[in-house]
C-alpha positions in Angstrom: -10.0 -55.6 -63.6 -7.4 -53.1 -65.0 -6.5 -52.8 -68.7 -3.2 -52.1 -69.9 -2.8 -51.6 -73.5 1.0 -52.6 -74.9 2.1 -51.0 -78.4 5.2 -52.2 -79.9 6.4 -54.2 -83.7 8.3 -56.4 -81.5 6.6 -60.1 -80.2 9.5 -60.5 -78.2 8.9 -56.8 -76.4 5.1 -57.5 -76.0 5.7 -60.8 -75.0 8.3 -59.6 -72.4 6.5 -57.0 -70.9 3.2 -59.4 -70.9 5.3 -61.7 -68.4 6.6 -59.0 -66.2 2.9 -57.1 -65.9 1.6 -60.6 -64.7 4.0 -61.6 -62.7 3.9 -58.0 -60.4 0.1 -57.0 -61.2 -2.9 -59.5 -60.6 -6.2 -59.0 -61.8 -4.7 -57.1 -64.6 -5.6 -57.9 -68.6 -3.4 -57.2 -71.0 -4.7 -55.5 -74.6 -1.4 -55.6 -77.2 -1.0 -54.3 -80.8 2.2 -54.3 -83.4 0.3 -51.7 -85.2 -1.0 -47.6 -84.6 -4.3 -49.1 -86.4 -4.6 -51.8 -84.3 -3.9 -49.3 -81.0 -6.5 -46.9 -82.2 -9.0 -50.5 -82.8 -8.1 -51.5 -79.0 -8.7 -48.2 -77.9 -12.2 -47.5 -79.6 -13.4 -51.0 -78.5 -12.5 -50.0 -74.8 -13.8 -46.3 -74.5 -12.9 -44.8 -70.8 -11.0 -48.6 -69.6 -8.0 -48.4 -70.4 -5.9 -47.4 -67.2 -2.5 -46.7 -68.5 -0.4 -47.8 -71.9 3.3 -48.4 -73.3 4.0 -47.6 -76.6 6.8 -47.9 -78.3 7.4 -44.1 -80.3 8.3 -46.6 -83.5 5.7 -47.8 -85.1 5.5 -49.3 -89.0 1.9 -47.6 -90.1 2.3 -43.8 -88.7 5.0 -41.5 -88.0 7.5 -41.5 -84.8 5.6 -40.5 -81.8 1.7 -41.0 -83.2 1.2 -44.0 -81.2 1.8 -42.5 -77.9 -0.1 -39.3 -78.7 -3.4 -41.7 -79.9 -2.8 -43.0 -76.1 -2.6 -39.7 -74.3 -5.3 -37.8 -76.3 -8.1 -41.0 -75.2 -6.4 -39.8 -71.7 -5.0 -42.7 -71.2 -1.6 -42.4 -67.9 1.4 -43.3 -70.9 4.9 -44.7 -70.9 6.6 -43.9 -74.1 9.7 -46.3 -75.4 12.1 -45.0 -77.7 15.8 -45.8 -79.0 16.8 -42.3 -78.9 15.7 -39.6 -77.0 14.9 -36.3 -79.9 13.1 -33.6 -79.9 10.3 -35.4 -80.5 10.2 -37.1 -77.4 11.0 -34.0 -75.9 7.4 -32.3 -77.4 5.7 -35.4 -76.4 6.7 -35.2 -72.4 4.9 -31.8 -72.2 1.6 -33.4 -73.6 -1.5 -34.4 -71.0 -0.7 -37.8 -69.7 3.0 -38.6 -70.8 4.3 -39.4 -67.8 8.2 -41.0 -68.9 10.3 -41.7 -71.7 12.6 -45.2 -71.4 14.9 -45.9 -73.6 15.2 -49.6 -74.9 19.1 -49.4 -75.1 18.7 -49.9 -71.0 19.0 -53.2 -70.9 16.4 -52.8 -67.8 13.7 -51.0 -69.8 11.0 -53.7 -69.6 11.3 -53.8 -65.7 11.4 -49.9 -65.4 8.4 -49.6 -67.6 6.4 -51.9 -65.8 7.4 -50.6 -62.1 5.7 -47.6 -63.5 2.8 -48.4 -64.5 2.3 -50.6 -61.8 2.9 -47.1 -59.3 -0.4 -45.3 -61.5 -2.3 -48.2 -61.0 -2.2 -47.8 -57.2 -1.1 -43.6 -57.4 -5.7 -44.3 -58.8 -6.2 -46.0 -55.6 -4.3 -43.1 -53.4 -5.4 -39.6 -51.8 -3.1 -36.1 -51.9 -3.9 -33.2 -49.8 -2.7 -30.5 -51.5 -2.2 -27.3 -49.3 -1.5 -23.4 -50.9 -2.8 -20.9 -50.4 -2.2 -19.6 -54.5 -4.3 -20.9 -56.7 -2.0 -20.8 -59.5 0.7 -23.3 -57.8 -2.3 -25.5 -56.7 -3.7 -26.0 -59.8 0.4 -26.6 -61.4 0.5 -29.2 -59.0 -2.7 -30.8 -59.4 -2.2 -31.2 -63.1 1.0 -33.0 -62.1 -1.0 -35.0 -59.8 -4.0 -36.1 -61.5 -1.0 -37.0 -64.6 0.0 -40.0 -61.9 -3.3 -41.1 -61.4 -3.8 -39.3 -57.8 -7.1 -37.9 -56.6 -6.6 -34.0 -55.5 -8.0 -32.5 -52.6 -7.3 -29.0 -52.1 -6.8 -26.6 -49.3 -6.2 -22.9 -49.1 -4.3 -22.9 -45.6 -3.2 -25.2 -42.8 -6.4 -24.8 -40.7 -8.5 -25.9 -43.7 -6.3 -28.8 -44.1 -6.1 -29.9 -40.9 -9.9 -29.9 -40.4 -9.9 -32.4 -43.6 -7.6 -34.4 -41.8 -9.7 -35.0 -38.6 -12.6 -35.4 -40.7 -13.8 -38.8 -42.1 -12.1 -37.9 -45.4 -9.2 -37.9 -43.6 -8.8 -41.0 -43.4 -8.4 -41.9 -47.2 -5.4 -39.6 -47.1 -1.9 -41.0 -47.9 0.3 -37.7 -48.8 0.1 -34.0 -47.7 2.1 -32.0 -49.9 2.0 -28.3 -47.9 3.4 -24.9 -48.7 5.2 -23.0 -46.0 3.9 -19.0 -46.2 -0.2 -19.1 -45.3 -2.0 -17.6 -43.7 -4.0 -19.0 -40.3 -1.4 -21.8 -40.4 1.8 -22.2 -42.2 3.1 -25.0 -43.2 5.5 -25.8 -40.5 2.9 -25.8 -37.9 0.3 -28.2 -40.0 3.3 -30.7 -40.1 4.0 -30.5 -36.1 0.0 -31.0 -35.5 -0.5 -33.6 -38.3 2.4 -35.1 -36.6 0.8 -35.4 -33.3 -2.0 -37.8 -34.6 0.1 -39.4 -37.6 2.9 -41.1 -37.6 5.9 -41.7 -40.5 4.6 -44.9 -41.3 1.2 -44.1 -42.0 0.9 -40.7 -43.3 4.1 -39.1 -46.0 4.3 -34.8 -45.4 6.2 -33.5 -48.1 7.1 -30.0 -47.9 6.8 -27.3 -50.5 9.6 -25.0 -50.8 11.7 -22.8 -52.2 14.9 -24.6 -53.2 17.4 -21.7 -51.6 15.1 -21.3 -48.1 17.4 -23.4 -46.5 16.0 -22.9 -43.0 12.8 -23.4 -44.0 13.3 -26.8 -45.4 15.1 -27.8 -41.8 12.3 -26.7 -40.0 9.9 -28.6 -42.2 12.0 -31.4 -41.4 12.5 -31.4 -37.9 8.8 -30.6 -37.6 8.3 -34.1 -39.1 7.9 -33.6 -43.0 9.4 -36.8 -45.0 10.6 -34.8 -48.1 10.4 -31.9 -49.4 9.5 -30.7 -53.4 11.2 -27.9 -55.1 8.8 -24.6 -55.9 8.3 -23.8 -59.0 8.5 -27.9 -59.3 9.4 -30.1 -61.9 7.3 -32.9 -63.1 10.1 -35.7 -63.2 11.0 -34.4 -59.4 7.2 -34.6 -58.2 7.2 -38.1 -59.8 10.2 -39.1 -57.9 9.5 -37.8 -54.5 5.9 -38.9 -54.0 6.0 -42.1 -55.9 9.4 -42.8 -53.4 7.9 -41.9 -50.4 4.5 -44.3 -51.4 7.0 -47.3 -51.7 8.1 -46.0 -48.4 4.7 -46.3 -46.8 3.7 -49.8 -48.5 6.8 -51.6 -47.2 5.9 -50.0 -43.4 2.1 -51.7 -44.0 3.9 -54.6 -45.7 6.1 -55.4 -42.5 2.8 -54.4 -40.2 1.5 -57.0 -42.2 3.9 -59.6 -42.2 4.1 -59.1 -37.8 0.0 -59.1 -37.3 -1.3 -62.3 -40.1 -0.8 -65.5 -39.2 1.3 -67.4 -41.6 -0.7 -70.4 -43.0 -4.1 -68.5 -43.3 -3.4 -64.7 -43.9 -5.7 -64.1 -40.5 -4.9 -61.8 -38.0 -2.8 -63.3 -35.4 -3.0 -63.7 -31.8 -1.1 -60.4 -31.2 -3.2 -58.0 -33.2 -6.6 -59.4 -32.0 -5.6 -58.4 -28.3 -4.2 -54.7 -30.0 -7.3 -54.3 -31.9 -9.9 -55.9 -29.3 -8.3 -53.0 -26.8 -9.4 -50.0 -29.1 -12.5 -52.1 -30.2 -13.9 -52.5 -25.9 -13.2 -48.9 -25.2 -15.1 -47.4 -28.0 -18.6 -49.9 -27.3 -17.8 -48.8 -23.5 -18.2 -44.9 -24.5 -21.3 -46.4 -26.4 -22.4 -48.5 -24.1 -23.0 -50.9 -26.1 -22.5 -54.8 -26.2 -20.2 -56.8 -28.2 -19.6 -60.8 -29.2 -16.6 -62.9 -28.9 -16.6 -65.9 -30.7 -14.7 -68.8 -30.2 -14.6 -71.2 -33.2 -12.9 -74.7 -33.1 -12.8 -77.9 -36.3 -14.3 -81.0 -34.8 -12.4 -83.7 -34.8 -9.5 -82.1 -36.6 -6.7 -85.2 -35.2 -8.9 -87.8 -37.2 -7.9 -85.2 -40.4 -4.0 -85.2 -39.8 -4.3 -89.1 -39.0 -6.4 -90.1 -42.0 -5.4 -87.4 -45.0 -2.1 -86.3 -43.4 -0.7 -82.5 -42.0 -0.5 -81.2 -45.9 -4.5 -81.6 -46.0 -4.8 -80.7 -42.5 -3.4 -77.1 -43.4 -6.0 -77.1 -46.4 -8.7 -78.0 -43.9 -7.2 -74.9 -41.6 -7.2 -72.2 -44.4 -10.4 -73.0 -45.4 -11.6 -71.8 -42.4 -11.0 -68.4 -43.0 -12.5 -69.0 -46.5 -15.6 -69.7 -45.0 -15.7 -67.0 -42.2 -15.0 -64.6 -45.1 -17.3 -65.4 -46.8 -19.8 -65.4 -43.5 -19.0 -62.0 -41.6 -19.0 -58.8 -42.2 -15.8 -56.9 -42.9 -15.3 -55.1 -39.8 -15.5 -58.0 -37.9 -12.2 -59.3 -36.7 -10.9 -62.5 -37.4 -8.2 -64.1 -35.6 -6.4 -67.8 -35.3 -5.8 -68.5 -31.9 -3.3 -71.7 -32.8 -3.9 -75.1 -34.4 -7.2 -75.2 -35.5 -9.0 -72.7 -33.3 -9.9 -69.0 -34.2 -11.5 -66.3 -32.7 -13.6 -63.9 -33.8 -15.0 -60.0 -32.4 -18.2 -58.3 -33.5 -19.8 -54.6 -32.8 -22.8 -53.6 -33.7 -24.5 -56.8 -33.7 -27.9 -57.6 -31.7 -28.3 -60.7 -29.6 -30.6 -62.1 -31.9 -28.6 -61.5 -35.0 -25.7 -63.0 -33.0 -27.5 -66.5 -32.5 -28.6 -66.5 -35.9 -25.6 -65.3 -37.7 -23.1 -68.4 -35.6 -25.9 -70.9 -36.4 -25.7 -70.1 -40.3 -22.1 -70.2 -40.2 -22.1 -73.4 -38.1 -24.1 -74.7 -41.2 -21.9 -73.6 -43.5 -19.3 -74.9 -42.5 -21.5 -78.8 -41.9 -22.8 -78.4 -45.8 -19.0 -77.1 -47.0 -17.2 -79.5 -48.7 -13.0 -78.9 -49.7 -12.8 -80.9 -53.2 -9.2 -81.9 -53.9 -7.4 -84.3 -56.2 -9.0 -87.7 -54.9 -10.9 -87.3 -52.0 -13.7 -84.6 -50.5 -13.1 -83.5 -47.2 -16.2 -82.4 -45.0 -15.8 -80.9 -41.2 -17.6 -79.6 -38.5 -17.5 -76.8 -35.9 -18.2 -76.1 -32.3 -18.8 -72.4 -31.8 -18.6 -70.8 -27.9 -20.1 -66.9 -28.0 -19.6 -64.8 -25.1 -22.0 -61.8 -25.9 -22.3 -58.5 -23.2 -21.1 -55.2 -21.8 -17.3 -55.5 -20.9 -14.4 -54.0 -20.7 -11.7 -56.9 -20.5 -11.6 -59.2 -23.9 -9.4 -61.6 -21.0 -13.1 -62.2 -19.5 -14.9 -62.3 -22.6 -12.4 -65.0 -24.3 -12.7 -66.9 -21.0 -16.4 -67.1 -20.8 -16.4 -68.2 -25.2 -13.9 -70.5 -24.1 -16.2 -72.5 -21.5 -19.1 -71.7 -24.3 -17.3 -73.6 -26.6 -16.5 -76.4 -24.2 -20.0 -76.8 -23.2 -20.4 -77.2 -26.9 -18.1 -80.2 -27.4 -19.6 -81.8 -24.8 -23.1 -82.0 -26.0 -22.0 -84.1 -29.2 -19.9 -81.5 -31.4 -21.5 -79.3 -34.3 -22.8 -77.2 -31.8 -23.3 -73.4 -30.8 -23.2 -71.8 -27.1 -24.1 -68.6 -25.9 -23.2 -67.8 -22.7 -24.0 -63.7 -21.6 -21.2 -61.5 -19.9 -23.2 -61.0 -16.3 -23.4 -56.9 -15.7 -21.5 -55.7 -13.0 
């Protein structure tokens, strides 16, 4: 859980901004004080947990602008609020960890703050390649950078930093930010190769140029950068650029999203298990190696809708991904199929450990019971496994299919195996 601490005189400000952190930010706790001595309490009580602060520069017990230095010297990502910006504020904006000044006479000031802080809570959840081949401008930027909350990694050309990013590391990666001029690869041709293997919406390249090198910048662009950042840079600019182009990147995987769950239950839908099965059967055909297909159906699920009603019939639904969750492995996919049947995909999993893994879930879901307002409500599953070598899911759905038949015939509450023959 993230702790934001909140420093202002005003209830109606800490109250205010309490309501809009909640509202945007789960799994947050708020920590508020009217006071510098109850700041510096707060703050002493949570050594090293506090992940970012706003304080208003105004507080009775200490002089203008102490509260928001106590924050930033426990290193602690700061929004500062003032009525008027002074040379005050100005000295505090140069100091470790003061990342904006808002002014309260915006009548939008609460939302703007919060938006903010919400960005560094995820900027500590996101990866920046940063590519120069000087030192000095690397180590600018990553001041910058680590200010926002992002973890650094560093490379001294473009063939260093294209070797992270076919590397495992790689893949925690979410913005490049490349100089032009280096040696073994500039710039421009990191973006054209990054380009082949990521697209737009999954990877941001911001380019790092000289403000009057006009063709570089075009280049940079038409080689497939998303933005570019001034050099020398600007802290407010680096803010701007790479905290726009994140929002870019989350409302891509937001609408990805949106297109591959399924509505009711947040699984993956019938779409995206035949996208991701694809990539899933060639890779276990390099390895050679077999893989399951489940096919996992309620008992009985009419008698729910006729004796509880639809609205409890979706309850009974969702709680089968609840279950399966809870069951499975993470890299195991999880699909619903329609109504109340879901299918599910496993790798790496031995024929044994299949058997035993479907039976425990089967009794899971016997022993599960869904407590609501007056009434329990207690189901079971049939569960059809196809388990083999193959390279067409189409088969392997077919043959979990007349599993899971088999296993409705032989009274319900049942598993199936059925193995893919070799060809």
């Amino acid at each position: 859980m993230k702790k934001i601490l909140l420093v202002d005189e005003s209830p109606a400000t800490l109250s205010a901004l309490t309501i809009e952190i909640k509202r945007h930010m789960s799994n947050t706790e708020i920590l508020a004080a009217s006071t510098y001595r109850e700041a510096n309490n707060i703050i002493r009580h949570n050594q090293n947990q506090i992940s970012a602060a706003i304080v208003n520069t105004e507080l009775p017990d200490c002089e203008e602008g102490q509260g928001a230095m106590l924050a930033s010297s426990h290193n602690i990502a700061t929004i500062v609020l003032n009525k008027n910006e002074n040379n005050v504020l100005k000295h505090l904006m140069t100091k470790k960890n003061i990342l904006d000044n808002i002014s309260t006479a915006n009548p939008n000031f609460i939302a703007y703050a919060v938006d903010f802080v919400k960005k560094v809570l995820r900027n500590y959840k996101e990866s920046v390649l940063l590519v120069d081949d000087s030192k000095l401008f690397r180590d600018a930027f990553k001041n910058d950078l680590h200010k926002l909350g992002f973890h650094v990694i560093e490379a001294i050309d473009g063939k260093e930093a294209f070797d992270i990013m076919a590397s495992p590391q790689g893949e925690s990666i979410s913005v490049v930010l490349t100089d032009y001029n280096m040696p073994n690869m500039d710039g421009i041709e990191l973006t054209m190769r990054l380009r082949e293997r990521f697209q737009k919406d999954t990877l941001a390249i911001l380019a790092i140029s000289a403000t009057e090198d006009v063709d570089a910048l075009t280049q940079f662009i038409k080689a497939g950068a998303n933005d570019f950042i001034s050099k020398p840079h600007q802290f407010e600019e680096l803010n701007v650029r790479i905290n726009a182009n994140l929002d870019v990147l989350e409302l891509f995987k937001e609408a990805k999203n949106l297109a591959n769950r399924d509505f009711l239950t947040g699984a993956y839908n019938r779409r995206y298990f035949f996208e991701a099965s694809s990539a899933i059967l060639n890779k276990n055909h390099r390895k050679n190696a077999p893989i399951a297909v489940a096919t996992v159906d309620i008992d009985n699920f009419k008698n729910i809708n006729d004796t509880y009603g639809h609205d409890i019939g979706d309850i009974a639904i969702k709680e089968v991904v609840t279950v399966l969750h809870k069951s499975l492995r993470k890299s195991d996919l999880v699909a619903r199929f329609g109504g109340e049947e879901f299918c599910i995909l496993l790798e790496d999993i031995s024929f044994e450990n299949t058997l035993t893994l479907f039976d425990k879930l089967r009794k899971n879901f016997k022993f599960n019971d869904i407590e609501l307002k007056d009434i329990i409500v207690n189901y079971t599953v049939s569960i059809g496994i196809s388990y083999g070598r193959s390279d067409d899911i189409d088969e392997m759905l077919k043959v979990s299919d007349d599993a899971l038949y088999e296993a409705k015939s032989r009274g319900k509450d049942t598993v199936i195996l059925h193995q893919i023959q070799e060809k």
